[in-house]
C-alpha atoms as an extended CHARMM CRD file, in Angstrom:
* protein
*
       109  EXT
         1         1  UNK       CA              4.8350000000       23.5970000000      -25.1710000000  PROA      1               0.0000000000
         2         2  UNK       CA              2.2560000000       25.8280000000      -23.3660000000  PROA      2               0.0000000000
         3         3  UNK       CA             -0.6380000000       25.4480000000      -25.8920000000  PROA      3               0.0000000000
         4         4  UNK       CA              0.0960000000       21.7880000000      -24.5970000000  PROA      4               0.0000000000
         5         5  UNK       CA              0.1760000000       21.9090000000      -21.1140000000  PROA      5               0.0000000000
         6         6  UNK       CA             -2.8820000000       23.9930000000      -21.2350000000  PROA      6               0.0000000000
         7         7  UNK       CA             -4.9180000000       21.4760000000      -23.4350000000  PROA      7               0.0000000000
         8         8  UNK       CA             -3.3380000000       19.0610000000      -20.4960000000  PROA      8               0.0000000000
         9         9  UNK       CA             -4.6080000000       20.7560000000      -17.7540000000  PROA      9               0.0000000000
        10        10  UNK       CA             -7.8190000000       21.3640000000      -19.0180000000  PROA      10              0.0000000000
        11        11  UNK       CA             -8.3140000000       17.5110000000      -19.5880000000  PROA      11              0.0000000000
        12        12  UNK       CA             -7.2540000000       17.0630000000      -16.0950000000  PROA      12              0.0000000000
        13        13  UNK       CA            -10.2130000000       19.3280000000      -14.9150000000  PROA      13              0.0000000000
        14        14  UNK       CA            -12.4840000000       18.0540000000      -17.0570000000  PROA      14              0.0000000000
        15        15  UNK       CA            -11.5000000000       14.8000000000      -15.4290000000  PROA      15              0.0000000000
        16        16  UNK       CA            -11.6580000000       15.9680000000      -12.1870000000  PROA      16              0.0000000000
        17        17  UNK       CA            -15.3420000000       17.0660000000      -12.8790000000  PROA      17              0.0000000000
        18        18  UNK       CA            -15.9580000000       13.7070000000      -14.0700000000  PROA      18              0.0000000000
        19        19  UNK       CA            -14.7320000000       12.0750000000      -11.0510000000  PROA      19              0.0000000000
        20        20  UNK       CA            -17.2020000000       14.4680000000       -8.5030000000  PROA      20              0.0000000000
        21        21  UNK       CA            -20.2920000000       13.9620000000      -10.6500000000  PROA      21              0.0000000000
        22        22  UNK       CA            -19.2840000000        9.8220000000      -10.3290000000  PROA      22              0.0000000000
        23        23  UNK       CA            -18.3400000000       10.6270000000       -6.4220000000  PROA      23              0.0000000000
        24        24  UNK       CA            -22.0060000000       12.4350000000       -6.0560000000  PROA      24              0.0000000000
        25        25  UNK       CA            -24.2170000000        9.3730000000       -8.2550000000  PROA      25              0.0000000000
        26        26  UNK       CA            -22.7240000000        7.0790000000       -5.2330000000  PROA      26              0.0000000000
        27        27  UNK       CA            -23.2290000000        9.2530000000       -2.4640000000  PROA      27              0.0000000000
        28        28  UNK       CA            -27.1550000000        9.7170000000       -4.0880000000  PROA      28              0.0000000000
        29        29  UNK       CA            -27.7240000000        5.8510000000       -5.1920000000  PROA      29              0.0000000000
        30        30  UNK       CA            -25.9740000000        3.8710000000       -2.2820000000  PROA      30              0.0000000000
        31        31  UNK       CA            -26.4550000000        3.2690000000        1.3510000000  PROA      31              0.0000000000
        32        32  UNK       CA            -24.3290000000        5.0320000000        3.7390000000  PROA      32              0.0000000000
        33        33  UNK       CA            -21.4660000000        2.7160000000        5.3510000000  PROA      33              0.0000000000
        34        34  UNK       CA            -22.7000000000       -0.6160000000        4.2580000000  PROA      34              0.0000000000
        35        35  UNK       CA            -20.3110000000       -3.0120000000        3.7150000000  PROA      35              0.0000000000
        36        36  UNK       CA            -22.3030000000       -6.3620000000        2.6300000000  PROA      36              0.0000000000
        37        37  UNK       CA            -22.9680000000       -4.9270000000       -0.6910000000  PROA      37              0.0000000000
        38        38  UNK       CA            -20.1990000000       -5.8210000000       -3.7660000000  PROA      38              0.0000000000
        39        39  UNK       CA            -19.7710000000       -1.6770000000       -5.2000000000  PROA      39              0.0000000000
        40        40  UNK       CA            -18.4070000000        1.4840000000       -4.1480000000  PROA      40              0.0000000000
        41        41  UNK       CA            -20.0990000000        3.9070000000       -0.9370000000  PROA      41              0.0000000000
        42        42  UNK       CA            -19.1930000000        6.7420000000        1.3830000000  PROA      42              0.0000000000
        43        43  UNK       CA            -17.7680000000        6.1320000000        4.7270000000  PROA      43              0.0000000000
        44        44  UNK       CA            -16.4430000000        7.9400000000        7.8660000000  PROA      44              0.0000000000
        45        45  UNK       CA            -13.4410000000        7.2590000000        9.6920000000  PROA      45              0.0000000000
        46        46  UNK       CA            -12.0990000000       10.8070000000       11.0850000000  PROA      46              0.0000000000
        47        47  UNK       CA            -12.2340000000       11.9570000000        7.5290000000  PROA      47              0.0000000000
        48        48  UNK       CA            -15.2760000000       11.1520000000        4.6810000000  PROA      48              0.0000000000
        49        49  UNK       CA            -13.7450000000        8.8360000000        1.7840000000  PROA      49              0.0000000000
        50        50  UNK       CA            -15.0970000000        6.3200000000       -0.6560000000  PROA      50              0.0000000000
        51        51  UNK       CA            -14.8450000000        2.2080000000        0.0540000000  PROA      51              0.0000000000
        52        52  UNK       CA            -14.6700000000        0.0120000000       -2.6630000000  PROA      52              0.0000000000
        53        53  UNK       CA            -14.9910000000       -3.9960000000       -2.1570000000  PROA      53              0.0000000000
        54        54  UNK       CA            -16.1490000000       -6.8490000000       -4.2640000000  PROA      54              0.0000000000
        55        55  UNK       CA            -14.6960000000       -6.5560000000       -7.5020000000  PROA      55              0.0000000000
        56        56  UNK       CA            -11.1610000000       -6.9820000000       -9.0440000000  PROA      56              0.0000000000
        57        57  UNK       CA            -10.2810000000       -2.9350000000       -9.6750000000  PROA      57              0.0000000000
        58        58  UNK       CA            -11.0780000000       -1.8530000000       -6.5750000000  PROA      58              0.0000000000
        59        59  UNK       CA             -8.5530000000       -0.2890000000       -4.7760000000  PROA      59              0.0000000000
        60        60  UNK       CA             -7.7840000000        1.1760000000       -8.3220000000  PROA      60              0.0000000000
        61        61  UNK       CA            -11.4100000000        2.7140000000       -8.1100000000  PROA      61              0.0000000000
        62        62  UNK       CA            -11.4040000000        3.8100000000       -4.4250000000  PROA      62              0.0000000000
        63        63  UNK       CA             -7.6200000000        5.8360000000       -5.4490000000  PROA      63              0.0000000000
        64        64  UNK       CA             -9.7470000000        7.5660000000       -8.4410000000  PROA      64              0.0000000000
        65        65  UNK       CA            -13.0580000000        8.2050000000       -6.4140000000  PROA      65              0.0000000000
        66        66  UNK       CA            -10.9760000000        9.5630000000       -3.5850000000  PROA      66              0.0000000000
        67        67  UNK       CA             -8.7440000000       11.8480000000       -5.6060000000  PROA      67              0.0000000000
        68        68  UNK       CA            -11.2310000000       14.8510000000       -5.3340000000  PROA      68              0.0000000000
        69        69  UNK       CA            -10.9560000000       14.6650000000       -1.4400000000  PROA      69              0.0000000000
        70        70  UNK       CA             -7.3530000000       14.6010000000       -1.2320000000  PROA      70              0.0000000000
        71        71  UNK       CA             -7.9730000000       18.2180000000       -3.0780000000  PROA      71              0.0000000000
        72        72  UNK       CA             -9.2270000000       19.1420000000        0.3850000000  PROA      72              0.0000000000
        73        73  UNK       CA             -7.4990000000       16.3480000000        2.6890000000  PROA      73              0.0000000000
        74        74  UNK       CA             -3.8730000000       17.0230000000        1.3240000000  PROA      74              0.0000000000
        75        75  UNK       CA             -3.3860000000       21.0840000000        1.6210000000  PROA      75              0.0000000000
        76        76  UNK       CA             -5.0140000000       20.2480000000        5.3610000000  PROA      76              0.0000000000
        77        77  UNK       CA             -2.5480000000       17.3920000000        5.8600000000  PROA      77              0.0000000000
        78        78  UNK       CA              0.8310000000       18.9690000000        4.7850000000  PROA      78              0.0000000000
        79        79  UNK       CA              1.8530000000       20.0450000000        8.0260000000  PROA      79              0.0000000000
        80        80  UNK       CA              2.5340000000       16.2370000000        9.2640000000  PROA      80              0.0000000000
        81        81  UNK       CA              4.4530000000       14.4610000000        6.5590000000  PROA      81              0.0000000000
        82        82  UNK       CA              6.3400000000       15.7170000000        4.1850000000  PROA      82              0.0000000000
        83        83  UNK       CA              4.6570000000       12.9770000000        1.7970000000  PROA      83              0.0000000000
        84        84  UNK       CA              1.4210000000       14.4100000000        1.7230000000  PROA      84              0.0000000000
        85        85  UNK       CA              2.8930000000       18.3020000000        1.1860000000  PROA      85              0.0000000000
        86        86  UNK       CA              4.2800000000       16.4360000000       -2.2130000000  PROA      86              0.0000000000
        87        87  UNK       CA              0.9850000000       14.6850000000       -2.8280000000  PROA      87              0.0000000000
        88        88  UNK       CA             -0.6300000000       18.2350000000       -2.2690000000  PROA      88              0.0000000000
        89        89  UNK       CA              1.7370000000       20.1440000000       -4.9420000000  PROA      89              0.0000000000
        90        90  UNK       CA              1.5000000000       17.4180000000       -7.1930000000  PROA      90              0.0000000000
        91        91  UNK       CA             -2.2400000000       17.7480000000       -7.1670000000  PROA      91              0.0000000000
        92        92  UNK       CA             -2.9640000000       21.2160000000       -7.3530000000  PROA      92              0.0000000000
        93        93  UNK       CA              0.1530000000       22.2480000000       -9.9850000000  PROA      93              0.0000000000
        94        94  UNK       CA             -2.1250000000       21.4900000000      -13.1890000000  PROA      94              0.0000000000
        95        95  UNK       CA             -5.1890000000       24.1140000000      -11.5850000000  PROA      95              0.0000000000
        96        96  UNK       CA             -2.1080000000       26.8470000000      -10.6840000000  PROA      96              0.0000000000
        97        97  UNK       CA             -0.6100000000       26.4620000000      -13.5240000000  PROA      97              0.0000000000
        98        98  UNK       CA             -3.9440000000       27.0680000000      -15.4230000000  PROA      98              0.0000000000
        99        99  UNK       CA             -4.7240000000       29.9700000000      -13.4320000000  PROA      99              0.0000000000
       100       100  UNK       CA             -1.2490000000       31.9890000000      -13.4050000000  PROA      100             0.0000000000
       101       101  UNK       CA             -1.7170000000       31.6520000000      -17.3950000000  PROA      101             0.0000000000
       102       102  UNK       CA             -4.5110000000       32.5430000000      -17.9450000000  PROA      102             0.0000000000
       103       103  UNK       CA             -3.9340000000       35.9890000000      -15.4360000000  PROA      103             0.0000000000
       104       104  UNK       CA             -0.7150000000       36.2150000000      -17.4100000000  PROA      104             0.0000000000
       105       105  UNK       CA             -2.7110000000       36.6420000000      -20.9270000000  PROA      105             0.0000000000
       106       106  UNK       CA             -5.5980000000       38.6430000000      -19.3900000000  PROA      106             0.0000000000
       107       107  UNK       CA             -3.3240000000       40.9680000000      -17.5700000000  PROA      107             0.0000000000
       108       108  UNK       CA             -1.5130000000       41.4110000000      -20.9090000000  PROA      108             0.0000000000
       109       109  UNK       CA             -4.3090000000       42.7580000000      -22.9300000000  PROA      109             0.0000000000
């Protein structure tokens, strides 16, 4: 079950890596804010985030473009709803669990 859950959690980072380097070609390639154009860009309201508009996945690709903020946002977050302290854990279990393991086995040789 472990050799699983690690394999797991290391295609979640992996993932997660994809996401940023996608998150960064938008914040390089589009203008800041704009909201005539059909695509995806960086805006600002109280926090940074990424607005999609124009196509028929879009909220579906503003949810994956915005997980690696609510890495940041949800930890900072926690202390006013209860939702977002579950939305935190939920988030940041697969990177825990990959680190107490790995401490675990190099602790144990």
């Amino acid at each position: 079950m472990r050799p699983t859950l690690r394999k797991l959690g290391w295609l979640y980072i992996s993932a997660l890596v994809v996401v940023v380097i996608a998150d960064i070609v938008i914040a390089l390639t589009t203008e800041y804010g704009n909201r005539e154009v059909i695509g995806c860009n960086f805006y600002d309201a109280l926090v940074v985030g990424i607005e999609c508009r124009g196509f028929a996945g879009q909220k579906a690709a503003e949810l994956l473009l915005n997980w690696p903020f609510f890495f940041l946002y949800g930890p900072l977050f926690a202390f006013v709803s209860l939702w977002s302290l579950v939305i935190a854990a939920l988030i940041w279990t697969p990177l825990v669990f990959l680190v107490v393991t790995y401490s675990r086995r190099r602790n144990a040789t």
